[in-house]
Backbone bond lengths (Angstrom), bond angles and torsions (degrees), N, CA, C in turn:
res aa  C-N    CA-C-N  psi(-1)  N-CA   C-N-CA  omega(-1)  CA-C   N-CA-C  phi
1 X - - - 1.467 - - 1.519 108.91 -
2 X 1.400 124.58 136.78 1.051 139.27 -119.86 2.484 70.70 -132.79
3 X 2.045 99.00 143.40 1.573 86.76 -155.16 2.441 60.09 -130.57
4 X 1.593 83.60 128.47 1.594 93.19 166.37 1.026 133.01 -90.02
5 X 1.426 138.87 81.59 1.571 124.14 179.88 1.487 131.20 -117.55
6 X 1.589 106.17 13.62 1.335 95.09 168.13 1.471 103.83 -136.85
7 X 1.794 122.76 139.13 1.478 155.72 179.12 1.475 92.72 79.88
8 X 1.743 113.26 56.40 1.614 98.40 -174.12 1.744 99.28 -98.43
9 X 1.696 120.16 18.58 1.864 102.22 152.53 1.557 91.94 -81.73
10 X 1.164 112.08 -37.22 1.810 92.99 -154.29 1.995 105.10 -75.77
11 X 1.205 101.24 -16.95 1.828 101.17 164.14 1.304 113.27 -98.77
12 X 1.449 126.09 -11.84 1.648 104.43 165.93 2.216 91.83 -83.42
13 X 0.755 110.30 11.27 1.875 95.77 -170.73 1.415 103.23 -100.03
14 X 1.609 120.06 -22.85 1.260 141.48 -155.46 1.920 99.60 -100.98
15 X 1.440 117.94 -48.62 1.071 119.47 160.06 1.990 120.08 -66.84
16 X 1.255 123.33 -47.33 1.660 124.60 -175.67 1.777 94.68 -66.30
17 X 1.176 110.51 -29.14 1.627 98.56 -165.34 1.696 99.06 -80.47
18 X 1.647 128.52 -29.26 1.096 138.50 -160.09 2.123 94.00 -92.59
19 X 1.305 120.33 -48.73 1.046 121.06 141.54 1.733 144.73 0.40
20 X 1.839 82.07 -74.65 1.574 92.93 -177.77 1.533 112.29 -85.41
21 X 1.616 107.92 -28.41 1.644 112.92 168.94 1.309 107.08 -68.79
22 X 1.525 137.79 -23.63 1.456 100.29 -170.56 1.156 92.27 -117.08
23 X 1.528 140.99 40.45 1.325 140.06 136.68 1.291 129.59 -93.40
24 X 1.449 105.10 -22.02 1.403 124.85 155.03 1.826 126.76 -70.35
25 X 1.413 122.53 -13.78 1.345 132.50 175.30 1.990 80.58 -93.93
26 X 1.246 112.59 -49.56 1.774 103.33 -166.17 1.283 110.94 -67.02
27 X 1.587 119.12 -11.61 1.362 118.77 -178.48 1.571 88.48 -79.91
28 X 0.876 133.18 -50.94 1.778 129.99 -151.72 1.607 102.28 -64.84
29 X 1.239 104.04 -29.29 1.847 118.92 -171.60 1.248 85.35 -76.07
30 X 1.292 129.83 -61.04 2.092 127.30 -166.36 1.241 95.28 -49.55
31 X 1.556 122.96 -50.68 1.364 111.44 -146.58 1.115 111.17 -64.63
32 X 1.643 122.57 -52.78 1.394 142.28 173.61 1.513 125.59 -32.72
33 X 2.087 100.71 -30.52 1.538 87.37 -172.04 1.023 87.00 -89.73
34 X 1.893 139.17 -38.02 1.140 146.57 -151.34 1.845 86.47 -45.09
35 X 1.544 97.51 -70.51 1.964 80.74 -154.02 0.848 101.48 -82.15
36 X 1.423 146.75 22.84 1.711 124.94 147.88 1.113 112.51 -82.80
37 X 1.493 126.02 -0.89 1.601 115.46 -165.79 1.703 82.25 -112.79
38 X 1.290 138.39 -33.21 1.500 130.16 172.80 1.676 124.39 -88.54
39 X 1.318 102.88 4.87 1.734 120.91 173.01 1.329 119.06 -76.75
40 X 1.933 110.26 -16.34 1.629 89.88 173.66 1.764 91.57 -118.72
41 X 1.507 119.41 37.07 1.561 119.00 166.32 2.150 84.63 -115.38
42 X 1.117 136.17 4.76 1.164 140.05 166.04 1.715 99.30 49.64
43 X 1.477 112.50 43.89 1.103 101.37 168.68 2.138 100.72 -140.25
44 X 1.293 126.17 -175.34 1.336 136.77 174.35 1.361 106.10 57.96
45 X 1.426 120.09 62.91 1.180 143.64 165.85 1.720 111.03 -68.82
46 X 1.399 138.21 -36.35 1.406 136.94 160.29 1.536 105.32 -114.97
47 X 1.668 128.41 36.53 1.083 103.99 -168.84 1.436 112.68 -116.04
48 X 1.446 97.01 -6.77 1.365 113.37 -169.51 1.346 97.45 -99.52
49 X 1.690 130.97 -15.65 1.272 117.14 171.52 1.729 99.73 -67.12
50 X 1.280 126.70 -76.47 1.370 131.69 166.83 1.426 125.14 9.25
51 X 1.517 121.41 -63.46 1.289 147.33 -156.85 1.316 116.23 -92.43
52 X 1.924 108.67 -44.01 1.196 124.75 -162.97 1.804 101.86 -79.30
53 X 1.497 96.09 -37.87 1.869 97.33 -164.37 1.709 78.25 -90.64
54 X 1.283 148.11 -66.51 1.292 134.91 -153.31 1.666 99.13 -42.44
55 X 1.138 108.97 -74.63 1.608 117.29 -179.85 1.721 114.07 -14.82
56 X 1.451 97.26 -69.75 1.462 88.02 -171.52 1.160 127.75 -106.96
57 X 1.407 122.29 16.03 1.628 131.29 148.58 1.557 99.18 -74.13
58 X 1.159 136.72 -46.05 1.192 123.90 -172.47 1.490 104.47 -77.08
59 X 1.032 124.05 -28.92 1.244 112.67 -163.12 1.661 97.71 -82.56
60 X 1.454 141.01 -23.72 1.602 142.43 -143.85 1.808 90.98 -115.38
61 X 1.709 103.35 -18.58 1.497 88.11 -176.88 1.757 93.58 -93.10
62 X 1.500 114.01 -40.35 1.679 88.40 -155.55 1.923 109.36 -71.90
63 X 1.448 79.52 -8.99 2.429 88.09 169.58 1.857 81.02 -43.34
64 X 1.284 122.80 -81.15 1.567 127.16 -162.16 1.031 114.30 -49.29
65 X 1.409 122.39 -50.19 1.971 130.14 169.70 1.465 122.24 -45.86
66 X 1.257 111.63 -27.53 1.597 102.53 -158.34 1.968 96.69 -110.52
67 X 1.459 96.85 0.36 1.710 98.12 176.87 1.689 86.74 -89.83
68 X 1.262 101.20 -62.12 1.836 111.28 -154.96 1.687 100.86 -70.10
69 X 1.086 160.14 -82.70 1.521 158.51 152.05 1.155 120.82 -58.26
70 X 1.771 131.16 23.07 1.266 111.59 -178.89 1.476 133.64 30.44
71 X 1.525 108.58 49.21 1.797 129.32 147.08 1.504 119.85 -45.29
72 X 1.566 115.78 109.97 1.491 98.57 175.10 1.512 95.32 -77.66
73 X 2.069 104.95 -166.97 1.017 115.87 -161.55 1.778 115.78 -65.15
74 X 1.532 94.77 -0.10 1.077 124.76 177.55 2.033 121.70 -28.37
75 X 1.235 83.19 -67.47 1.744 114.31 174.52 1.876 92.37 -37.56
76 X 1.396 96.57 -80.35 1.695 103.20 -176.93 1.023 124.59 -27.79
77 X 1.497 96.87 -58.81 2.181 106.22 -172.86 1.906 100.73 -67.19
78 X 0.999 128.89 -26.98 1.026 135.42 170.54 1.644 128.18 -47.78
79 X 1.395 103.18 -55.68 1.585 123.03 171.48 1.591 94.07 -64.59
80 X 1.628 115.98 -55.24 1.121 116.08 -162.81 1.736 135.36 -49.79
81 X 1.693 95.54 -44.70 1.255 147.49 177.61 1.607 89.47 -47.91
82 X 1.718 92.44 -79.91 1.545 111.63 -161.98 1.076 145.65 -40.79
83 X 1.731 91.86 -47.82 1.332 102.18 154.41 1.319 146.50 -116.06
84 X 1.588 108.19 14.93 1.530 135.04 133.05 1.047 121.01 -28.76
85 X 1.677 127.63 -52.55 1.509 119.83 -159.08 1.385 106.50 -92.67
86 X 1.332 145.23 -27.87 1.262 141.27 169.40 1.485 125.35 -57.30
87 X 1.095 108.20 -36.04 1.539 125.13 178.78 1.486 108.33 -72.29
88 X 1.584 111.16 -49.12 1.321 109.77 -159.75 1.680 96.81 -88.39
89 X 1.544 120.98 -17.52 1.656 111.48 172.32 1.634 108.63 -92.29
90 X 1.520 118.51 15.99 1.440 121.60 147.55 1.154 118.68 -85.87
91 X 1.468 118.63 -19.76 1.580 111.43 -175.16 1.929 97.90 -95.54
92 X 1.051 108.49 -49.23 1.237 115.88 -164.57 1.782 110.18 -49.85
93 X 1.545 113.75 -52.51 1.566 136.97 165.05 1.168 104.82 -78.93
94 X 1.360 150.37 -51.34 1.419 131.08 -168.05 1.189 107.97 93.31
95 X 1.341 111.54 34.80 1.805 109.94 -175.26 1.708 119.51 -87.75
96 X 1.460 93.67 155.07 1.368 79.04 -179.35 1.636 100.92 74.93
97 X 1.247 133.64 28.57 1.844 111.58 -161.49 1.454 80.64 -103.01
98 X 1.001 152.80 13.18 1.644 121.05 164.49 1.419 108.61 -115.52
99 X 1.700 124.25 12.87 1.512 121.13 173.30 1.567 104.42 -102.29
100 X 1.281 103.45 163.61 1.958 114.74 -168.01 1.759 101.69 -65.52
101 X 1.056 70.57 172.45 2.024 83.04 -164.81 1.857 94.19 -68.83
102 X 1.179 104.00 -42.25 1.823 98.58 179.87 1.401 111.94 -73.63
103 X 1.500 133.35 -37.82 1.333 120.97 157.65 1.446 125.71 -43.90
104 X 1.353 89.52 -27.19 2.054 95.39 -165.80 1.966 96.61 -80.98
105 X 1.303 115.84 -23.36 1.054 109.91 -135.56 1.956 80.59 -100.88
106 X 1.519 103.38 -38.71 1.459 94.26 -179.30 1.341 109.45 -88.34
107 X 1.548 156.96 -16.07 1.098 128.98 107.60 1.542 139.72 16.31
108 X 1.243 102.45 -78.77 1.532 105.92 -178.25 1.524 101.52 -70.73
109 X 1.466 128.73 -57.56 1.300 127.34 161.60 1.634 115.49 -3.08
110 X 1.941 108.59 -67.59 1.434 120.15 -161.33 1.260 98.76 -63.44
111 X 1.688 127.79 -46.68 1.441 133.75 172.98 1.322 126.22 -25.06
112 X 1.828 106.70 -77.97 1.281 130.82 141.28 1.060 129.12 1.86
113 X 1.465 123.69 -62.83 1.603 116.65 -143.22 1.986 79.90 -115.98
114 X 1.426 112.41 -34.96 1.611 82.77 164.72 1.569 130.39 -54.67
115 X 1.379 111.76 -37.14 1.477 104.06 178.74 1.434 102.25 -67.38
116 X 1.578 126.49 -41.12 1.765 106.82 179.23 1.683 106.87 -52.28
117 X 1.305 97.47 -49.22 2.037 85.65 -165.38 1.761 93.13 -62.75
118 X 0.798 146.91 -58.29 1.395 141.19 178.55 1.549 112.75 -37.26
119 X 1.192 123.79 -46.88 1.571 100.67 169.12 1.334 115.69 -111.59
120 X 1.256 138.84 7.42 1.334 138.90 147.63 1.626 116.48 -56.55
121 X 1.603 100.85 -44.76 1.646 94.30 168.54 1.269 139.92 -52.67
122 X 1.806 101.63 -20.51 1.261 104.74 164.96 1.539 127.40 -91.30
123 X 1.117 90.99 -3.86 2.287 96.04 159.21 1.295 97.77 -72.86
124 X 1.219 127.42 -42.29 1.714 111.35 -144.02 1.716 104.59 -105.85
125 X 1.829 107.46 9.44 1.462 117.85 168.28 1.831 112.29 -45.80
126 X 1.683 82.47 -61.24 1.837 82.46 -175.18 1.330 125.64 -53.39
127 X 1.147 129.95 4.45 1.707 137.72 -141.83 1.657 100.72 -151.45
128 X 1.556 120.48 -9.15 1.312 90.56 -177.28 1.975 98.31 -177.20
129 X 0.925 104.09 103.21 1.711 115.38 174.85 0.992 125.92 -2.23
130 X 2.062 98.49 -59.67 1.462 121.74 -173.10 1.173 115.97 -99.45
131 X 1.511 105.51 43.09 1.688 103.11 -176.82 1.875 116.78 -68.46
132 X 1.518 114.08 -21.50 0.788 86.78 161.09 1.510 158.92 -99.00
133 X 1.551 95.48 30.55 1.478 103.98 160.00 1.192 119.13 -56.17
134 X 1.353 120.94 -65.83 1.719 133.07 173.29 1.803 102.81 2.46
135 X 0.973 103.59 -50.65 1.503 100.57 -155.99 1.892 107.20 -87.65
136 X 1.239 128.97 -13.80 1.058 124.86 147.19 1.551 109.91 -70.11
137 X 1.359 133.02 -58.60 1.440 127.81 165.09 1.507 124.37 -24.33
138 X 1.676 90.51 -44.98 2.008 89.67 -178.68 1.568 116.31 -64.89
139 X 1.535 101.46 -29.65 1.200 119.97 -165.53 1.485 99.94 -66.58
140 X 1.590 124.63 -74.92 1.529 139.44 -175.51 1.721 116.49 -49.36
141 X 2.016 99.40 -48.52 2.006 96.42 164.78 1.849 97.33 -51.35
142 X 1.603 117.78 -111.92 0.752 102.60 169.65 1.929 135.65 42.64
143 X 1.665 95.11 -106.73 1.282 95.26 174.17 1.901 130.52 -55.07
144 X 1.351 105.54 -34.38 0.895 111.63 176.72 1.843 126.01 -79.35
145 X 1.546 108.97 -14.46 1.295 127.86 153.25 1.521 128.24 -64.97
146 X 1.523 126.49 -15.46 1.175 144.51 -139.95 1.713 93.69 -135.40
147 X 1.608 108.56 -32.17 1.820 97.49 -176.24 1.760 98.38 -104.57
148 X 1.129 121.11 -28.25 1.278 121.40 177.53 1.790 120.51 -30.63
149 X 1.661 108.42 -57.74 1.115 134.20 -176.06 1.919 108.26 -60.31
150 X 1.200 107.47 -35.18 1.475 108.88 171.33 1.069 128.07 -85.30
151 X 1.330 124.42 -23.25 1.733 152.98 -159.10 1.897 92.63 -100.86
152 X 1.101 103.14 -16.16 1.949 88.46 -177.09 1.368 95.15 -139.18
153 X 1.018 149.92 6.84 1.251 132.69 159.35 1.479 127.58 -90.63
154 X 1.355 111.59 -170.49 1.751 98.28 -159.77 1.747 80.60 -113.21
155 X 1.393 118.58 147.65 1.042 137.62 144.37 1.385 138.58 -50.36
156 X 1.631 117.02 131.64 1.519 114.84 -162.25 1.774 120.99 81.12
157 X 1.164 73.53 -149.95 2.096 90.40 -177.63 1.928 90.33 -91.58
158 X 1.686 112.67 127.84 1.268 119.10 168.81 1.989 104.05 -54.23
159 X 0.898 132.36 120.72 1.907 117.70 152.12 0.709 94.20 -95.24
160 X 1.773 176.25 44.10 0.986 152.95 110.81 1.316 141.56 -114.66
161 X 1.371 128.79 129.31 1.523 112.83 -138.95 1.912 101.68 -64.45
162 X 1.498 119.13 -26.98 1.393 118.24 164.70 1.558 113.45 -32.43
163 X 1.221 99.24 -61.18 1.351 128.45 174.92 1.781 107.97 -35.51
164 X 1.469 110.35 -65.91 1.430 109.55 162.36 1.687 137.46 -32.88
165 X 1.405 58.74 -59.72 2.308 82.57 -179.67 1.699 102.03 -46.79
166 X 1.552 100.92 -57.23 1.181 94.26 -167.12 1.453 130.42 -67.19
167 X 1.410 113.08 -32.11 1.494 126.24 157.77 2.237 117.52 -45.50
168 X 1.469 70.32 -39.88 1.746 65.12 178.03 1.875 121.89 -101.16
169 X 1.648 96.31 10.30 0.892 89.44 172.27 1.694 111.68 -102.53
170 X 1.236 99.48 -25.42 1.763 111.97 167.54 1.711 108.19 -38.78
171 X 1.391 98.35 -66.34 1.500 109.61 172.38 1.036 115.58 -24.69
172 X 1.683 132.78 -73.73 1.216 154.02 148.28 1.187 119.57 5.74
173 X 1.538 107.51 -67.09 1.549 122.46 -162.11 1.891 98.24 -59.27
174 X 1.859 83.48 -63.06 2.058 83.26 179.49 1.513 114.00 -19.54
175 X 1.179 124.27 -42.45 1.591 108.12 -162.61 1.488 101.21 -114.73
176 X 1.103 109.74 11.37 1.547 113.89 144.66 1.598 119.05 -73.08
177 X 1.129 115.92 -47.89 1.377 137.03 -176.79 1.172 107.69 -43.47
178 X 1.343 103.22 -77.42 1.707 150.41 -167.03 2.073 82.27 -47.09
179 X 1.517 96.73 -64.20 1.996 80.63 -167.87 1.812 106.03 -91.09
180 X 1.056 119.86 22.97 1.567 108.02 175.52 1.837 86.64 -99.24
181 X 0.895 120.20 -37.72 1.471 127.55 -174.26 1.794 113.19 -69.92
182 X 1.185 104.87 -48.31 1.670 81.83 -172.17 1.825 89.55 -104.27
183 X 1.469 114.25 -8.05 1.699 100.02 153.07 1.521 119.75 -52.05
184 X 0.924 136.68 -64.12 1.379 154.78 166.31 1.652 109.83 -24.53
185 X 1.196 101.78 -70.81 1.436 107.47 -168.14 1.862 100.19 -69.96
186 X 1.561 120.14 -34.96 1.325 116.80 176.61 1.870 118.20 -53.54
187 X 1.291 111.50 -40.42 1.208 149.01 -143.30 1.870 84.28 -90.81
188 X 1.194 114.62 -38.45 1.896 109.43 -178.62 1.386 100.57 -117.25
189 X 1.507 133.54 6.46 1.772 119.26 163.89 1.565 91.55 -111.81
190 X 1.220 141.92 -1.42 1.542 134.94 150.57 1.270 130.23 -123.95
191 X 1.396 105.07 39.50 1.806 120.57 166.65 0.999 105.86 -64.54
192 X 1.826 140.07 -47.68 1.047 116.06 -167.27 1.811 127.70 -45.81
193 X 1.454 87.92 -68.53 1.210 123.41 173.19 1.936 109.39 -37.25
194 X 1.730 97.81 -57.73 2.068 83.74 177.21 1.078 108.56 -62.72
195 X 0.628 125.81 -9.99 2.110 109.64 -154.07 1.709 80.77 -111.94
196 X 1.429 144.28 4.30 1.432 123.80 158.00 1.268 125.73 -134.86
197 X 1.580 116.79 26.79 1.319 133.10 -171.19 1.654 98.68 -126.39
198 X 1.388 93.78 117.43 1.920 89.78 166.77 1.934 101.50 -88.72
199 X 1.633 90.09 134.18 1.569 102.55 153.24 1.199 128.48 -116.88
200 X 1.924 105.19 144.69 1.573 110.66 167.16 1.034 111.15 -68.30
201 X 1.706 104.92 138.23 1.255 111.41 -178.87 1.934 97.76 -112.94
């Protein structure tokens, strides 16, 4: 086993950004089976967005957290938690039922990702002064991961395979966004700490 100690912001930034993108392509895969497998119980219409992306962004970032700052499982249930409960008290209440599915969806999003930065900040207390930035960060990645995908894609049914690409590349970008953003901000409230901690890799 191979021991990391030198350019370890620019390799913890290279792993959280690789992290948050391929938990963000695994969220899109959750979501998809989620509501086809709850579409003929005709119920969890925003719940599987909630569950599916919390699940495995939390779950692909704290894999990276709990090597690089020792994150308990904490980090995960957090994403999970966070943005679980907004979605699923839109389906459950019906809130929000007369605004568009992307209002509803970035809405619950803004909800969401405050409760993640709100208790994620308290993992990243021990490790860093300004932890409570994090939680405006969760808020802005997040949001800005969540409008991206609507703001560049094409409307309706794609007819053209251009048309495709671009829908799935919109998709894409979100969890590009989502980890250049709270990569970034992670990467300067726990510099001290990378740049003087060797990790097993």
């Amino acid at each position: 086993m191979n021991t990391e100690t030198l350019s370890t912001p620019q390799s913890f930034f290279r792993r959280w950004l690789l992290a948050t993108f391929g938990g963000w392509i695994l969220g899109v895969v959750i979501i998809i089976l989620l509501a086809e497998a709850l579409e003929s119980l005709h119920i969890g219409e925003q719940f599987p967005i909630g569950i599916g992306m919390g699940l495995s962004v939390g779950f692909t970032q704290w894999r990276v957290a709990r090597k690089w700052f020792g994150a308990s499982s904490q980090w995960m249930w957090a994403t999970l938690v966070g943005m679980g409960i907004p979605f699923l008290l839109s389906d459950v209440f019906g809130m929000w039922a007369e605004r568009s599915g992307i209002v509803l969806i970035l809405v619950n999003v803004a909800v969401g990702s405050l409760i993640v930065g709100l208790w994620q900040r308290r993992v990243l207390q021990p490790h860093s002064v300004k932890a409570g930035l994090w939680i405006p960060t969760s808020v802005i990645g997040w949001m800005l991961a969540a409008a991206v995908p609507p703001l560049l894609s094409v409307g309706g049914h794609p007819e053209t395979a251009l048309a495709v690409w671009r829908n799935i590349g919109a998709i894409a970008l979100g969890g590009v966004v989502l980890g250049v953003v709270t990569t970034g901000a992670l990467v300067w409230l726990l510099r001290p700490s990378l740049s003087t901690t060797n990790h097993t890799q």
